[in-house]
N, C-alpha and C positions, 0 to 999 in steps of 0.2 A: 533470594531476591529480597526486597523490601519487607519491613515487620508488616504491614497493610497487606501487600500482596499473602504472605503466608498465615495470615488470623483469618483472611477469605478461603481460602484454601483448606484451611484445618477448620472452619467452618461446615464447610462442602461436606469432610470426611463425616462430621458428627452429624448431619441433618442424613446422610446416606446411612451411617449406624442405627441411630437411635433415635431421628425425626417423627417417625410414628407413636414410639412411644412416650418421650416426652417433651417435645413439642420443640419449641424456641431454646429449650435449654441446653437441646444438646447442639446449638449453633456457638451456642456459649463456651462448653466443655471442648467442642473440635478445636475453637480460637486458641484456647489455653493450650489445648495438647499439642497446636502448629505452630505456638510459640517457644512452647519449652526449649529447643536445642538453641536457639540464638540465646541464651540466658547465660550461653558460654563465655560472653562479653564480658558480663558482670563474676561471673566465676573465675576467666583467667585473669583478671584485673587482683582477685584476693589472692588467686595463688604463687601470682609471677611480681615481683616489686619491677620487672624489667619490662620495658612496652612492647619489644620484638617478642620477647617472647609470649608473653600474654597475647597478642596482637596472631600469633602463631597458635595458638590453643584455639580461638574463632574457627569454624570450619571444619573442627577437629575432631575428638571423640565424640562428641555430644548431636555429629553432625554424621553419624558412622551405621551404616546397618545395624551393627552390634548393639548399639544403645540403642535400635528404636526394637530391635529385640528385648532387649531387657528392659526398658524404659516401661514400655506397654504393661505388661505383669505388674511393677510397679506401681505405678500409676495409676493402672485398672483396678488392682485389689485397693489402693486408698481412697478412690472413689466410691469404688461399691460400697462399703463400709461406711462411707460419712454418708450417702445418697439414699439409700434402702433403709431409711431410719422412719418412725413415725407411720404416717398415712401412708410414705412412700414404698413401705418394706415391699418386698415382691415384683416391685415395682420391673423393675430389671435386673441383667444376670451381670454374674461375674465376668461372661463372655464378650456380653453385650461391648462392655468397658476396657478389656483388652484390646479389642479390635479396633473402638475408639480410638483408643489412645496408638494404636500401634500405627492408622492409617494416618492420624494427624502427625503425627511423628515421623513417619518414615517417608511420607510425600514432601516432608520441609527440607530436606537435603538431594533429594530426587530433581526438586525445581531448584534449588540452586546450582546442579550442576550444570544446568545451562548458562551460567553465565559468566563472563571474563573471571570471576574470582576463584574461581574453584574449589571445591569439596574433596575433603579426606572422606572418601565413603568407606575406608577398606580399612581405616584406624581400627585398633592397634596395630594390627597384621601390615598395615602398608603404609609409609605418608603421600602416596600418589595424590596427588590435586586434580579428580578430574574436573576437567572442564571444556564444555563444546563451543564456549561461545555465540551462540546464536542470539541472545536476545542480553538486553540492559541491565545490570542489575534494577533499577525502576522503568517500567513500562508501564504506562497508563492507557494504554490498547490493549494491555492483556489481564490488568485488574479490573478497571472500569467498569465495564461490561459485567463481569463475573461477579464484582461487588451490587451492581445496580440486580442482576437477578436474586441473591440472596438475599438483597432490601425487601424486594417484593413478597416473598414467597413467606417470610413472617408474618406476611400478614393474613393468611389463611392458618385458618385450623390443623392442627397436626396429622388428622383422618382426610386429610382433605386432597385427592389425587393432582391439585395442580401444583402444592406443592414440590410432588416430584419433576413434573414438566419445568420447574422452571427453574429446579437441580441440575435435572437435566441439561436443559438450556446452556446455563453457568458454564459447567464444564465441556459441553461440546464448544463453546464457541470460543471459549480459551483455551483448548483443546486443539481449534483450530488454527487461531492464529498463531500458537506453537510451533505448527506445521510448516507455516507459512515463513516463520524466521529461519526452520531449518532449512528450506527450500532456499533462503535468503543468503543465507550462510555460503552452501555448495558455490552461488551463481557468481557471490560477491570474492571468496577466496579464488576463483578465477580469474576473474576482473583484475585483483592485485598481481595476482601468479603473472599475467599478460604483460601487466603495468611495469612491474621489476625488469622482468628479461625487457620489455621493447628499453628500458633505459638502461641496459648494459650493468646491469646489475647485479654480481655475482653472489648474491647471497648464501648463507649455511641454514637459513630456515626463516621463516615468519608468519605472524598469528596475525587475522583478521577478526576483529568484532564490533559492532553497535556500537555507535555515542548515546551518550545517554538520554534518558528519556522516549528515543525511539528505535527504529528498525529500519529508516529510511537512508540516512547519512552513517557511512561506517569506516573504520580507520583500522589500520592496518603498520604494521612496525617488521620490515626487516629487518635482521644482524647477518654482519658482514666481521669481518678480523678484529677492524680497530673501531667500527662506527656502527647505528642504525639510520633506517634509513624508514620516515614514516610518509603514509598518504593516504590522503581522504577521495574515497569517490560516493554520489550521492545518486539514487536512484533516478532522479531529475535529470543526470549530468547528460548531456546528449552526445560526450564523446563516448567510446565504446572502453576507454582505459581511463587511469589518473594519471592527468598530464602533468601535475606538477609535486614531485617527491624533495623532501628536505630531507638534508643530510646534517646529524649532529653525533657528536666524538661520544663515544661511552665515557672516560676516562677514571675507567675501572682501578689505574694505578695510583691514583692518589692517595689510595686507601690501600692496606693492606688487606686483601678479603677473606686471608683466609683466619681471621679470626671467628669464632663458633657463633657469634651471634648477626655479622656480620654477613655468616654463613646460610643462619635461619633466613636471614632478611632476602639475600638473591634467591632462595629458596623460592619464597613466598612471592614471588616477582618472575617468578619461574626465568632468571637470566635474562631478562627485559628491565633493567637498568642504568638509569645515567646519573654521573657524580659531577658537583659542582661545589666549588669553595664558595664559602659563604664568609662576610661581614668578621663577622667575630671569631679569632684566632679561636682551632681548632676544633669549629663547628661545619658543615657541608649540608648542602641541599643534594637530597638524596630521593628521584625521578622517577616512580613506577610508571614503565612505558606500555605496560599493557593496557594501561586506561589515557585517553588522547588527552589534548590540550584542549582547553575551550578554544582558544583562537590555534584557528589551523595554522595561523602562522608561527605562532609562538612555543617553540615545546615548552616554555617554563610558565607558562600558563594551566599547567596542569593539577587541576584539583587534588589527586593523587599523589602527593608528597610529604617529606619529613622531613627535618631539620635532625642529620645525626650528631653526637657528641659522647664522646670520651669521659668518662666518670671514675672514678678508681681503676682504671684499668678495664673499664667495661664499656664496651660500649651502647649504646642505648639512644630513642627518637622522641621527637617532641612530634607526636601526629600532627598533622595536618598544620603544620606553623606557619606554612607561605601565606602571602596576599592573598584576598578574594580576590577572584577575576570580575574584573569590573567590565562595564555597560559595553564599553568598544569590544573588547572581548564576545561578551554574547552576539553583539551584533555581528562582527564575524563568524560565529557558529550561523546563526541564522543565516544571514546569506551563501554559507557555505552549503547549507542544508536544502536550499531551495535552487543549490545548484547555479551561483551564481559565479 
């Protein structure tokens, strides 16, 4: 999820380690240790000169059981060492800082697999992306809450038991609404399952998840032979299905796909792609359909895009190149959303 959401989160882990013993700092130490794996952004950026694949390394090792295995030991003996210095020696154990680091770590990949993008948890051994979809990657019903108990709870003394009440708090109640998107999840991939067959829809598979920001309004992308086929239904909606599915061409052949990088990229899209010529010879707007349009009506309103191109024989994306979706745009999400 979001770097906000997960410095709350690996917050959470270090006040449950090491809160009693040293106080606010180890709210500090879990933030750090629930950021480390996204740092892979900036990693695969030095290691890859190629965006696909750099873009491909996010999510990846750093994002993997294995490194929050090894990571932890790491991490924990270089903090002991710089931390037990002074006043502080004795202060706390080597263990203590293991476990820190291991829960801030290992919870950051654990909450990302809930959402449309997916995690390599099983790297090196596997490049499977799990992903349940249930919730946005940004929710502010599921940080909010969890960040406004961790504000408070600072402000009590380390020894001080409401501290943990209101740890507690934190995580049951983002705990719960978790619950509540998986629940979401089941009721909504029905909804669509219903929606395809009543419109004669022969489909080979399709993924439902969240628009963004929340858990109310959710969109859904069939594939068929030659097309997908997307639809939004909204908790609001008072019909019982979505009545109205857009149908647009993949047009997968423009490209030649089976080049390797090419290869990473429908990878990474998990086969939920659409190609489109762009403006300038030998450049294409290239459509990750697993994330919606802002305007329901529009598929190339979709935040989620890259502008591919041909370089020595390589190919390679310019992220995020399209237009911002402008004002009309949102306002169609919004009234989409409230089920209009």
């Amino acid at each position: 999820m979001d770097s906000l959401t997960q410095i709350v989160l690996g917050a959470a882990c270090g006040e449950a380690i090491l809160g009693k013993k040293i106080g606010n700092k180890a709210l500090l130490f879990g933030a750090i240790g629930g950021t480390i794996p996204d740092l892979d952004v900036f990693i695969g950026r030095f290691l890859y000169n190629n965006e696909i694949q750099a873009m491909a390394f996010h999510r990846g090792f750093m994002h993997s059981i294995l490194f929050a295995l090894i990571g932890c030991f790491f991490f924990g003996w270089i903090t002991y060492k710089l931390y037990n210095t002074g006043n502080r020696k004795d202060s706390t154990t080597l263990r203590n800082w293991i476990l820190l680091f291991f829960w801030a770590i290992f919870t950051h990949p654990i909450l990302d697999c809930f959402t449309p993008y997916g995690t390599q948890l099983f790297t090196p051994f596997s490049d499977y992306r799990v992903a349940f979809n249930n919730i946005s990657v940004v929710d502010p019903f599921y940080t909010l809450p969890f960040l406004i108990c961790m504000l408070i709870l600072m402000f009590f003394r380390r020894n001080n038991p409401k501290r943990q009440i209101w740890l507690k708090a934190g995580i049951y109640i983002s705990s719960a609404y978790m619950v509540l998107t998986i629940f979401n999840k089941f009721y909504m991939d029905a909804v669509f399952k219903k929606s395809f067959e009543k419109a004669g829809i022969s489909y080979t598979r399709f993924t439902a998840q969240p628009t963004i920001l929340n858990n109310i309004l959710w969109y859904a992308v069939a594939e068929t032979e030659n097309d997908y086929h997307y639809a939004f239904y909204s908790l609001f909606d008072k019909s019982s299905i979505s009545e109205k599915i857009i149908k647009i061409e993949k047009k997968h052949n423009l490209i030649d796909m089976n080049d390797a990088n090419l290869q990473i990229l429908a990878w990474f899209s998990n086969g939920y792609f659409k190609i489109n010529k762009k403006e300038k010879i030998g450049t294409y707007k290239y459509i990750d359909l697993r994330y919606p349009p802002l305007n329901p009506d529009d598929a190339n309103t979709s935040v989620f895009n890259f502008t591919l191109f041909n370089e020595s024989d390589e190919w390679d994306i310019l992220p995020f190149n399209g237009n911002p979706p402008n004002g009309e745009d949102f306002s169609k999400f919004i009234e989409r959303l409230k089920g209009i």
